[in-house]
C-alpha positions as a LaTeX table, in Angstrom:
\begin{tabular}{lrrr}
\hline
Residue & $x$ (\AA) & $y$ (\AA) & $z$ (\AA) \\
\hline
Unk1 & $-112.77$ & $-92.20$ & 19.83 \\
Unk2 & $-112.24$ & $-94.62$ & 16.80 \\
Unk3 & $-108.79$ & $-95.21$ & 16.08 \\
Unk4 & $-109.03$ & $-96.59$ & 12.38 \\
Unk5 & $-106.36$ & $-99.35$ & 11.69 \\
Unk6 & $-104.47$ & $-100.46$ & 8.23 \\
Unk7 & $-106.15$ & $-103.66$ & 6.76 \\
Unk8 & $-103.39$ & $-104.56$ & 4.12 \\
Unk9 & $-99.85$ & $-105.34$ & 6.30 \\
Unk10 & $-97.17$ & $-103.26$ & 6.51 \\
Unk11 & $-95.23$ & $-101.46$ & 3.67 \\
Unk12 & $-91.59$ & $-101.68$ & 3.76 \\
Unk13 & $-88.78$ & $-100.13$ & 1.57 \\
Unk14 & $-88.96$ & $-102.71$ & $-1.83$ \\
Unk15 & $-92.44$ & $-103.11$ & $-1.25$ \\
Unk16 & $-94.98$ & $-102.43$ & $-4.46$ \\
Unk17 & $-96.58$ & $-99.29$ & $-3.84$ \\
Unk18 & $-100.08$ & $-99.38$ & $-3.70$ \\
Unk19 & $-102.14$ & $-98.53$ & $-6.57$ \\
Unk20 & $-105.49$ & $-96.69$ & $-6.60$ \\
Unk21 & $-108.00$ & $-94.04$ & $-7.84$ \\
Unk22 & $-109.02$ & $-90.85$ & $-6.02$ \\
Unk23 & $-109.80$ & $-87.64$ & $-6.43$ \\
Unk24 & $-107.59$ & $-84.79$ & $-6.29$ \\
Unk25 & $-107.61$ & $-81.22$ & $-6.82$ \\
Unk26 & $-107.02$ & $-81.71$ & $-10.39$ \\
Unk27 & $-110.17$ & $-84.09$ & $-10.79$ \\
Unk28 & $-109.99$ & $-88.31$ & $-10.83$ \\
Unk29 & $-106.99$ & $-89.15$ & $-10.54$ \\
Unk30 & $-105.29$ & $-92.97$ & $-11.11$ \\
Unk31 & $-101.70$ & $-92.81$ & $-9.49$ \\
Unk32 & $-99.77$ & $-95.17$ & $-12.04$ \\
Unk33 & $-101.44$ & $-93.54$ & $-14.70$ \\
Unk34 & $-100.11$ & $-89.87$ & $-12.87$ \\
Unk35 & $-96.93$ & $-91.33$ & $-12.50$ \\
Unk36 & $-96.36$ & $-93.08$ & $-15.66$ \\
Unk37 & $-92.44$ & $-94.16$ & $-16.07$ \\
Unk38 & $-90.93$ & $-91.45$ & $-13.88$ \\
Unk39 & $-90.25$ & $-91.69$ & $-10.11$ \\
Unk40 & $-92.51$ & $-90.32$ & $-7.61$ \\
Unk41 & $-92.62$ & $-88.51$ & $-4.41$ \\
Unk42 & $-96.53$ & $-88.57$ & $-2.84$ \\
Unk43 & $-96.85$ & $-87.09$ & 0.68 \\
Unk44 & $-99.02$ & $-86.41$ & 3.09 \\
Unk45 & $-99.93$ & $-83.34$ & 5.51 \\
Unk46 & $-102.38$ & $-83.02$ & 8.12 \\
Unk47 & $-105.16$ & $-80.79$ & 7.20 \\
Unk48 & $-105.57$ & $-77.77$ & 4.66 \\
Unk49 & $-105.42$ & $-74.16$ & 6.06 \\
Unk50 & $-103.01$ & $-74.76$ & 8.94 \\
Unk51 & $-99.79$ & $-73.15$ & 9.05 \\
Unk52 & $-96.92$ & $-75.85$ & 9.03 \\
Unk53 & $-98.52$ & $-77.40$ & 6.28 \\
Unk54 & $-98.78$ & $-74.15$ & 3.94 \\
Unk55 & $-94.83$ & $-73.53$ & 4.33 \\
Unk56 & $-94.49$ & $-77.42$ & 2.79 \\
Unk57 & $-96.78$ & $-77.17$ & 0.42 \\
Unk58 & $-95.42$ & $-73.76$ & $-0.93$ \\
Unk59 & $-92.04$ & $-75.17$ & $-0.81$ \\
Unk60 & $-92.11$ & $-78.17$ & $-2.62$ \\
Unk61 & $-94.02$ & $-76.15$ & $-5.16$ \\
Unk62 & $-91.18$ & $-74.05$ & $-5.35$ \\
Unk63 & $-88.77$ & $-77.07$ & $-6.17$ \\
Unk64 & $-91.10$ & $-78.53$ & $-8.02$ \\
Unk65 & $-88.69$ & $-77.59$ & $-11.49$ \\
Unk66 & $-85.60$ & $-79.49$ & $-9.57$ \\
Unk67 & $-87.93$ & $-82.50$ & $-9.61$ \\
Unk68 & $-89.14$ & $-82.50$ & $-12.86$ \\
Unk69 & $-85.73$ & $-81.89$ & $-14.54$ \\
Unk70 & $-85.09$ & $-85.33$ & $-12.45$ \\
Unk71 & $-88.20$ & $-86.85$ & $-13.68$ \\
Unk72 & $-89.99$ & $-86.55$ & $-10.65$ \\
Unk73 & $-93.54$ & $-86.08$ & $-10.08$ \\
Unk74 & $-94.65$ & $-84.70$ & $-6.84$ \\
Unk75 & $-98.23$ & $-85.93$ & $-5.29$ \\
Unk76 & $-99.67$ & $-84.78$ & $-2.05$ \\
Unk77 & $-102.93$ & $-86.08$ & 0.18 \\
Unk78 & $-104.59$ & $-85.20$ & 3.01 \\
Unk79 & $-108.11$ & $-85.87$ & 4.37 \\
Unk80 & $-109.79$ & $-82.49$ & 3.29 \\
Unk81 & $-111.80$ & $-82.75$ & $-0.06$ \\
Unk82 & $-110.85$ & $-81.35$ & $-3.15$ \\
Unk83 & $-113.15$ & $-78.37$ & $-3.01$ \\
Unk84 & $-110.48$ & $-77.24$ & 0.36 \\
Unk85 & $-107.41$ & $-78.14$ & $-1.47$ \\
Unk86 & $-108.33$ & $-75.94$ & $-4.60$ \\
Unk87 & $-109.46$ & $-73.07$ & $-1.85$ \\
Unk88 & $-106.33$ & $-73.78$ & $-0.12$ \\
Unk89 & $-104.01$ & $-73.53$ & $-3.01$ \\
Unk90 & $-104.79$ & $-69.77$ & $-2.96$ \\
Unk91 & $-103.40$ & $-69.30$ & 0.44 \\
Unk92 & $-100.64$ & $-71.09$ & $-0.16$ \\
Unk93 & $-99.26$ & $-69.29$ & $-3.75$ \\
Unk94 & $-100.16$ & $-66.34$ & $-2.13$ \\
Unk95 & $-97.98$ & $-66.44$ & 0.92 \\
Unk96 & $-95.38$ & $-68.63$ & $-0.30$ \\
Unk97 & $-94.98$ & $-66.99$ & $-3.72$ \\
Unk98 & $-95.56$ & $-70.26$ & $-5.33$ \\
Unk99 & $-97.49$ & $-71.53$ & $-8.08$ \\
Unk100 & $-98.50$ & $-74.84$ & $-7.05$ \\
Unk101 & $-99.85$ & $-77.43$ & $-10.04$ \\
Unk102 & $-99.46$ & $-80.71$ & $-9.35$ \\
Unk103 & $-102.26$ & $-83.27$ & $-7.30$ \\
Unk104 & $-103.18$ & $-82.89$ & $-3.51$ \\
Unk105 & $-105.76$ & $-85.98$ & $-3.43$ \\
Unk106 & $-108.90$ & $-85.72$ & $-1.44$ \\
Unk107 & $-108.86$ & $-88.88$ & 1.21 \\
Unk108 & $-111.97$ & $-87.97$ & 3.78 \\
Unk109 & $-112.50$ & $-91.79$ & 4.22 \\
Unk110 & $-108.65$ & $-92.46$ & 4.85 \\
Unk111 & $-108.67$ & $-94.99$ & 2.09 \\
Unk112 & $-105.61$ & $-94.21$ & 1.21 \\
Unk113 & $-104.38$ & $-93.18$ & 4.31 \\
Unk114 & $-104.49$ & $-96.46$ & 5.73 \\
Unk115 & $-103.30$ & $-98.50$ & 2.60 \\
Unk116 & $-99.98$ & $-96.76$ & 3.23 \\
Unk117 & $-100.15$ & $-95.94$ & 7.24 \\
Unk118 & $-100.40$ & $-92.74$ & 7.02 \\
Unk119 & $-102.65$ & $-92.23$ & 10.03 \\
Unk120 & $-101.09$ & $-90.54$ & 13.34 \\
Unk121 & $-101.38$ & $-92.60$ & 16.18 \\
Unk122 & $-99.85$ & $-91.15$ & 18.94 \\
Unk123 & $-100.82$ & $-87.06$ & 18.91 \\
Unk124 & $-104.00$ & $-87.15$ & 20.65 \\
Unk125 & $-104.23$ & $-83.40$ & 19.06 \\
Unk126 & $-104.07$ & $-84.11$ & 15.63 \\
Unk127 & $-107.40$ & $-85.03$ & 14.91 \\
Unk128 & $-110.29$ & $-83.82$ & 13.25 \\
Unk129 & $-113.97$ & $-82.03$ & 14.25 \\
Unk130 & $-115.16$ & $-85.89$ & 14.74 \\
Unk131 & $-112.15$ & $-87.19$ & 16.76 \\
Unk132 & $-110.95$ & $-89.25$ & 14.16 \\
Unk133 & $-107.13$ & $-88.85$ & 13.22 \\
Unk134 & $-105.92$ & $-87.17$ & 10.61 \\
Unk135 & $-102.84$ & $-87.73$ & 8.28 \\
Unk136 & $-99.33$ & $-87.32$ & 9.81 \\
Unk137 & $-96.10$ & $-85.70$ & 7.49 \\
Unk138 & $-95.49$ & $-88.96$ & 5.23 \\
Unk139 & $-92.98$ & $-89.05$ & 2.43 \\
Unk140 & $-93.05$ & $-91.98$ & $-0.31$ \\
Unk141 & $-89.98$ & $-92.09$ & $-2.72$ \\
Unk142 & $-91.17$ & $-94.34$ & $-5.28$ \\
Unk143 & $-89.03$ & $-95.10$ & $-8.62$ \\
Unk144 & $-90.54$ & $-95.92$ & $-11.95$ \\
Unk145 & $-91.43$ & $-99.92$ & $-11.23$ \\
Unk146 & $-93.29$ & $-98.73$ & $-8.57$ \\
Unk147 & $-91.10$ & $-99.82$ & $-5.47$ \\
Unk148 & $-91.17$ & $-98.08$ & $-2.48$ \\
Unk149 & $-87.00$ & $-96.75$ & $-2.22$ \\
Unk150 & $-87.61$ & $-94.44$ & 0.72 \\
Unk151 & $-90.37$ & $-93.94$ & 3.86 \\
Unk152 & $-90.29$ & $-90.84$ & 5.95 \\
Unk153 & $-92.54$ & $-90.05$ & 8.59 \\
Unk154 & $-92.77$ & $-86.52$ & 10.35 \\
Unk155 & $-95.42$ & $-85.97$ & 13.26 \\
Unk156 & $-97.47$ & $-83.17$ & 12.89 \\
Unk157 & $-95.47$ & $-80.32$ & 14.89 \\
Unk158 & $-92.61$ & $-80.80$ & 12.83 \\
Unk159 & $-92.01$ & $-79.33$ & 9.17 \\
Unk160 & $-90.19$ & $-81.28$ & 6.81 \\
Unk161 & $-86.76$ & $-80.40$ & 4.78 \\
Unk162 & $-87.87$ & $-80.14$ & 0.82 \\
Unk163 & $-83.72$ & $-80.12$ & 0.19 \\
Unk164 & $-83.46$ & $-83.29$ & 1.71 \\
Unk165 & $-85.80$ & $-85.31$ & $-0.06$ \\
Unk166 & $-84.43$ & $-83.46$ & $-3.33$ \\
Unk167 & $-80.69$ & $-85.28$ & $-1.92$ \\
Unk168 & $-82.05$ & $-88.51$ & $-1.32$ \\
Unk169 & $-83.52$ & $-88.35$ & $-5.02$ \\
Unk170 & $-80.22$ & $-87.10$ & $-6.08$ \\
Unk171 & $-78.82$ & $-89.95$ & $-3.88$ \\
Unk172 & $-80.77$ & $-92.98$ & $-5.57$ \\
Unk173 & $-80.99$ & $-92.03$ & $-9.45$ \\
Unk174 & $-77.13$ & $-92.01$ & $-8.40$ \\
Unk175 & $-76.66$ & $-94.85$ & $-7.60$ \\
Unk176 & $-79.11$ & $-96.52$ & $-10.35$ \\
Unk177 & $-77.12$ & $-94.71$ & $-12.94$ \\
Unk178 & $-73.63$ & $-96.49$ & $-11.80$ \\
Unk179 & $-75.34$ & $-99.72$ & $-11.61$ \\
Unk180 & $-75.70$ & $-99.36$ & $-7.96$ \\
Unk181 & $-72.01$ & $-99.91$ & $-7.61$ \\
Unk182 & $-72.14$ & $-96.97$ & $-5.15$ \\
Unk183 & $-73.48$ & $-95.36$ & $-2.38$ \\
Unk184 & $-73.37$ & $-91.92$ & $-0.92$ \\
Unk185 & $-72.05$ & $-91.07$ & 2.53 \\
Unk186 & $-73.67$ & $-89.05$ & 5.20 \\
Unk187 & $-74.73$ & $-85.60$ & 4.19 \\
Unk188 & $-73.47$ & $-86.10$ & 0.35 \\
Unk189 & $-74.84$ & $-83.98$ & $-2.49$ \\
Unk190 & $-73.84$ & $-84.06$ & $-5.91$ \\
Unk191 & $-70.65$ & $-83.53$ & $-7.00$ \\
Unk192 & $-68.62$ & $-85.07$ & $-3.40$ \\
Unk193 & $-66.97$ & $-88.48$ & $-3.60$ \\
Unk194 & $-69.15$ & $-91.74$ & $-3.27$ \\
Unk195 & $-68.23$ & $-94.98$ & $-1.41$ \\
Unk196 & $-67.93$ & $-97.72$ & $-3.43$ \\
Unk197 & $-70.46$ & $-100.75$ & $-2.81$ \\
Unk198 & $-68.77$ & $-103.75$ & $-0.67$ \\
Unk199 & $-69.86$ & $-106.24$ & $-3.53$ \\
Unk200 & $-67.22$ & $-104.37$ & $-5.78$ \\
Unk201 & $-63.48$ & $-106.25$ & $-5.67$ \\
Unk202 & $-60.62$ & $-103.85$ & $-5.78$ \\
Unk203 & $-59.83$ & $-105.25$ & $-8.99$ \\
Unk204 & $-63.03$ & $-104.11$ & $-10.34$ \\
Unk205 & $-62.51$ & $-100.72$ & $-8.52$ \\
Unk206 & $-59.48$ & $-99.92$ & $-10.26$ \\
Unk207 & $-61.22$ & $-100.63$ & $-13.89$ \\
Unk208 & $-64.33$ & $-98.54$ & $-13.15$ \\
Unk209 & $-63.01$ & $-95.67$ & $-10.77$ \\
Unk210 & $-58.96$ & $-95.33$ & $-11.48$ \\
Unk211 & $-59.30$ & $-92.33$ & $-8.50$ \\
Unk212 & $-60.50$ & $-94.37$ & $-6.18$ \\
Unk213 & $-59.11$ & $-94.22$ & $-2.44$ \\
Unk214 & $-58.88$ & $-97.20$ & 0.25 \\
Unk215 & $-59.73$ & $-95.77$ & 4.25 \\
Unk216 & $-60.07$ & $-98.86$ & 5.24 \\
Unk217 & $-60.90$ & $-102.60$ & 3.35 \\
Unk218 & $-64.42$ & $-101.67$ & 3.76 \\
Unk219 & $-64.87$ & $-97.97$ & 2.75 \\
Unk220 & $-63.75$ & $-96.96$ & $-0.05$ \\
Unk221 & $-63.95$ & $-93.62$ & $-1.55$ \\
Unk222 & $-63.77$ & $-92.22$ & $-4.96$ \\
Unk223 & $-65.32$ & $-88.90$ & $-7.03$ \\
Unk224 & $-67.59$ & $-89.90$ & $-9.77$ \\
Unk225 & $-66.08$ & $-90.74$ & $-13.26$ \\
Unk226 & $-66.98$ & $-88.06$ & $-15.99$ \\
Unk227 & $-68.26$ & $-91.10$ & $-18.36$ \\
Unk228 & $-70.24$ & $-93.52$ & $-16.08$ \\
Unk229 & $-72.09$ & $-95.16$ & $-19.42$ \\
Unk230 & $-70.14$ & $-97.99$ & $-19.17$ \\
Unk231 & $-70.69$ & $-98.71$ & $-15.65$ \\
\hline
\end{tabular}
């Protein structure tokens, strides 16, 4: 069996996503030109028609609108071509109740695959007709200066959680937007309190969240201020 291999080193959160052209169910596609200034989510499923991979599909389709009022654009691949992804589209409004529009690109080579690792290395059953693997559940956060902000990898068995990656968006453009002066603690979603950065003083603190709460010297909590466009 050929195991294919990545050629370009290994891509790590702050690393420059990869550019490149493909083809997609919605024709040629460049992805900087798709993704413009906004942020970006691309991910990868195994293989059209298969079950686990019609419940994702249908569901980030369905919060597609959450990401776009976030300026998110959503991007999937998998090895099929696009001729199976438009067919496959079908299936997948049609039992999910969705109405699916943005790209799946077409990677038969694994071009793409392998510029960002998405290959599965370890489930001797997720392969294709040849042998040859196929993509494994892969989830790229990437923000508008094309840096990679968050890597998720799923193996094949195992569907993925659209709310998360929603929260993790929610999570990020957070902290960008207070001038990554904060972070978010385990399980947060908008609206709880936020931990305040260790490079903030407590001096600083009191200016920019008067609310603010000491636990200990090194977490700190406070709820967001109403006007953060100072911050």
């Amino acid at each position: 069996m050929s195991i294919p291999q990545p050629q370009n080193g290994t891509l790590r959160l702050g690393s420059t996503a990869p550019n490149f052209t493909a083809d997609s169910s919605l024709g040629d596609i460049t992805f900087y030109d798709y993704i413009g200034e906004n942020w970006c989510i691309l991910f990868s499923h195994p293989d059209d028609f298969t079950p686990v991979c019609t419940t994702e599909l249908g569901a980030f389709a369905k919060l597609e609108p959450e990401f776009t009022k976030r300026g998110v654009k959503l991007i999937g691949l998998s090895v099929n071509d696009s001729d199976s992804h438009r067919a496959w589209i079908k299936d997948i409004d049609e039992i999910t109740g969705s109405r699916l529009s943005f790209p799946i690109i077409a990677d038969p080579e694994r071009k793409i695959a392998l510029l960002y690792d998405m290959i599965d290395y370890q489930d001797a059953t997720n392969i294709d007709d040849k042998g040859v693997q196929l993509t494994i559940r892969s989830v790229f956060i990437i923000d508008p200066s094309h840096k990679i902000r968050l890597i998720m990898t799923y193996p094949a068995s195992c569907g993925r959680n659209t709310a998360e990656v929603l929260r993790v968006i929610d999570s990020l453009q957070t902290s960008e937007k207070m001038g990554r002066k904060i972070t978010t603690p385990i399980n947060w979603v908008p609206g709880d309190d936020v931990i305040i950065a260790p490079t903030v003083s407590d001096n600083e603190a009191s200016k920019l969240f008067p609310k603010f709460r000491s636990i200990k010297p090194y977490l700190r909590l406070t709820p967001l201020p109403k006007d953060s466009s100072n911050i």
